[in-house]
N, C-alpha and C positions, 0 to 999 in steps of 0.2 A: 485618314481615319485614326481616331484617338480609339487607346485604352485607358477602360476604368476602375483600374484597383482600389478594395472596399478593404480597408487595415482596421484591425480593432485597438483597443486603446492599449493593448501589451506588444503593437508592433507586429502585429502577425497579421497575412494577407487574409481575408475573407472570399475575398473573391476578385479574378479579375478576369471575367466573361464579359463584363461590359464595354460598347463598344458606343461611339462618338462622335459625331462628325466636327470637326476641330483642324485649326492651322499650328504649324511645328510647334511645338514648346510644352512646356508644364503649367500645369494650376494644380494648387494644396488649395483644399477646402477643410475648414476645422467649422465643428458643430460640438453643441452638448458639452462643451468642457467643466470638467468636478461633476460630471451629473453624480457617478453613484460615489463623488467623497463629497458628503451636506455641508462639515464643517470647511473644508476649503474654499468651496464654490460661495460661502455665509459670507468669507471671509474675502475674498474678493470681489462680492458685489457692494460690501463697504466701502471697497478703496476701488474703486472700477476706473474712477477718472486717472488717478495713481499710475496703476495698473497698466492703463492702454495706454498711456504716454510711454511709461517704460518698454513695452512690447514695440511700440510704434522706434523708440531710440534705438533698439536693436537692430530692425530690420533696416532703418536710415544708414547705419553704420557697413549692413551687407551690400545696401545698395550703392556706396561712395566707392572702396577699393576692391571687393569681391567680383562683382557684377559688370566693375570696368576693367578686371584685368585677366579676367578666365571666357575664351572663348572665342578672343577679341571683341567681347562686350557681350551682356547681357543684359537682355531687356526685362524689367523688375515693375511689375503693376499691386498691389498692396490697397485691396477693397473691405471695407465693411460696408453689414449689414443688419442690422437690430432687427428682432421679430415684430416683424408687424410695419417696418420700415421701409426705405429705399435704400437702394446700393450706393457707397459713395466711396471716390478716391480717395484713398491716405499717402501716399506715394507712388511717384509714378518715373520709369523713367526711361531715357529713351536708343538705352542698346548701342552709345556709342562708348569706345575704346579711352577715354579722358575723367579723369576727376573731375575736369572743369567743367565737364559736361554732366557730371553728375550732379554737380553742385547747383548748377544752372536749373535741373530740373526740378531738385528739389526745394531750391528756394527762391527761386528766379532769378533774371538775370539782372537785378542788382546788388545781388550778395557775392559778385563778381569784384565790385567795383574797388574794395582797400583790398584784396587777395594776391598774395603773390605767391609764389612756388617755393616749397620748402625744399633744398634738393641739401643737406648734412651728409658731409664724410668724414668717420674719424674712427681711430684705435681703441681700442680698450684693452688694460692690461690683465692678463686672467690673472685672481686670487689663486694664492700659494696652494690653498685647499682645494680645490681643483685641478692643480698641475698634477698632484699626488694622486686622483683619481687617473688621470691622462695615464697613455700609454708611454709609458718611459720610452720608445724607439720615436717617437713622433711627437710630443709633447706642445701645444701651440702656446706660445709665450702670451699670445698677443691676438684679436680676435677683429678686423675688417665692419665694422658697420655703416650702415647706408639711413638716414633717416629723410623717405622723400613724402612730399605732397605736398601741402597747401598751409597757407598761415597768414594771420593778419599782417598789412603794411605795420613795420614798427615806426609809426606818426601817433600824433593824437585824434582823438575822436577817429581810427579807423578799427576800434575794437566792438566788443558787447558789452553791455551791461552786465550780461551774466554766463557763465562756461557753459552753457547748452549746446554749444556747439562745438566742441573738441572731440574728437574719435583718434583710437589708436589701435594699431595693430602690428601685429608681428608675422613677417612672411606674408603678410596677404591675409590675415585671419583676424578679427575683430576679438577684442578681450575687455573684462570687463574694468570698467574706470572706477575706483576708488571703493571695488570690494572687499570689505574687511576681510583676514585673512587669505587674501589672493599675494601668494608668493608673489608674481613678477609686481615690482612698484612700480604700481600705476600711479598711485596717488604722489611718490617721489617724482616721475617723469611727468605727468600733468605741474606738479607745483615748479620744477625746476624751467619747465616753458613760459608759465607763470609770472615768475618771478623773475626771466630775462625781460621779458617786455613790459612790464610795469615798469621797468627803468628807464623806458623810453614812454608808456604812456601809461601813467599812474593810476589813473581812475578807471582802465576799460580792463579786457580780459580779451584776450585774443580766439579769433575761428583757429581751428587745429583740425587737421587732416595727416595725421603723421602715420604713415609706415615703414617701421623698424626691419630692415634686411640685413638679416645675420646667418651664419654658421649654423645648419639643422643641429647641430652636436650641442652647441652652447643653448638649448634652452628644452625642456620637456613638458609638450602639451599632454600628455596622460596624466591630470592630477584630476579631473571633474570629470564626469559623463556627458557635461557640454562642450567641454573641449576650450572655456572661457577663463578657465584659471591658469593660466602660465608659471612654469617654474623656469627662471632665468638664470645662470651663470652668473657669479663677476657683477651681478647686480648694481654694487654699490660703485665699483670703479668707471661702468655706464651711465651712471646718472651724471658723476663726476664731470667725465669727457664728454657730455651733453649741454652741461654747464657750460662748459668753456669753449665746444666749435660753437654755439647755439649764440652767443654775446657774440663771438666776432664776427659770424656772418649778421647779426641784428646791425650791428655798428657801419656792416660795409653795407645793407642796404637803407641806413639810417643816410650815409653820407651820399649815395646815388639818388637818394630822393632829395634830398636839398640843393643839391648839385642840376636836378631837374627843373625846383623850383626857381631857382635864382636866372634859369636862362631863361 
């Protein structure tokens, strides 16, 4: 038996006497959104198609590393329904423990087929202006990062025509890509990915599934009330050393795939 908690639009519960008959999990129901702001609501049935692609890019990105990695999976279903309409899937996916199983689901399984596993380890050296911040008794010179998931084969024709499919996250938590004024560089780590693999294949753009595992200390999610705007440490000496493991493991799987082809 489900509960039905009735929240108004300032986040305060209304009611939750309601009762359900229902199997384990959640469902969010959103109705009436801008009802009582005209000019926003104006403003978004303008740009609606805009709009529900953005909303829809959000939730793909929770459903790739979030959903596969809290719980030991979580199963993520994502319906609309227009007034006057039928119900249809937008994403769906199916609760196992794997990126590649997420990926699978949501774009079937031959968006499998140039994909190989991003698994990046490398140092970053902290800026002098943050050592000063540091505690003088324990001061960390130097900061351990992890960059894992998924990436185009660096070959030809194994890219996209265009970046709609790159997501990046830190710690497990999706952030936004190439938000103006978003402290952490998104749009430096997107381009520096970029711009490794166009050296290997010029004309495509690479899948990207990268999560950033770092030090809670070196970076502060309290800058937005979505929790999407990242303020990161050492910023620029990261992109840096992202530059440089990111080429050389491009290079060693550049030469393991030719090494394939030739046998």
């Amino acid at each position: 038996m489900g509960t039905i908690l009735d929240i108004d639009r300032n986040g305060r519960v209304k009611s939750k006497s309601g009762k359900i008959a229902r199997q384990k999990g959640t469902t969010v129901a959103l109705s009436n959104l801008f009802k009582p702001l005209p000019v926003r609501r104006k403003e978004l049935e303008r740009n609606i198609k805009r709009e529900f692609q953005k909303a829809l890019h959000m939730l793909y990105a929770y459903a790739l590393v979030p959903c596969s990695k809290e719980n030991k999976g979580v199963r993520l279903t994502v319906t609309n329904q227009p007034e006057g309409g039928r119900k249809s899937i937008q994403l769906k996916t199916d609760g196992t423990p794997s990126v590649r199983s997420s990926v699978q689901a949501l774009w079937g399984a031959r968006s499998l087929d140039n994909i190989v596993d991003l698994d990046l380890s490398f140092d970053v050296e902290t800026e002098k202006a943050v050592l000063r911040r540091q505690s003088k008794d324990n001061p960390d010179q130097e900061m351990h990062v992890l960059a894992l998931g998924l990436i185009s084969r660096f070959t030809v024709s194994a890219g996209r025509t265009a970046g709609d499919r790159q997501y990046f996250f830190v710690n497990g938590r999706p952030f936004n890509p190439g938000k103006v004024g978003a402290f952490f560089p998104v749009a430096h780590v997107q381009k520096a990915f970029n711009e490794v693999y166009r050296t290997f294949n010029a004309n495509q753009l690479p899948v990207i599934v990268a999560d950033f595992v770092l030090p809670t200390h070196a970076c502060d999610v309290n800058v937005s009330p979505d929790k999407r705007t990242i303020f990161l440490h050492s910023e620029n000496n990261l992109v840096q050393a992202l530059k440089v493991c990111s080429c050389s493991c491009s290079q060693y799987f550049l030469r393991a795939f030719l090494c394939l082809s030739s046998c």
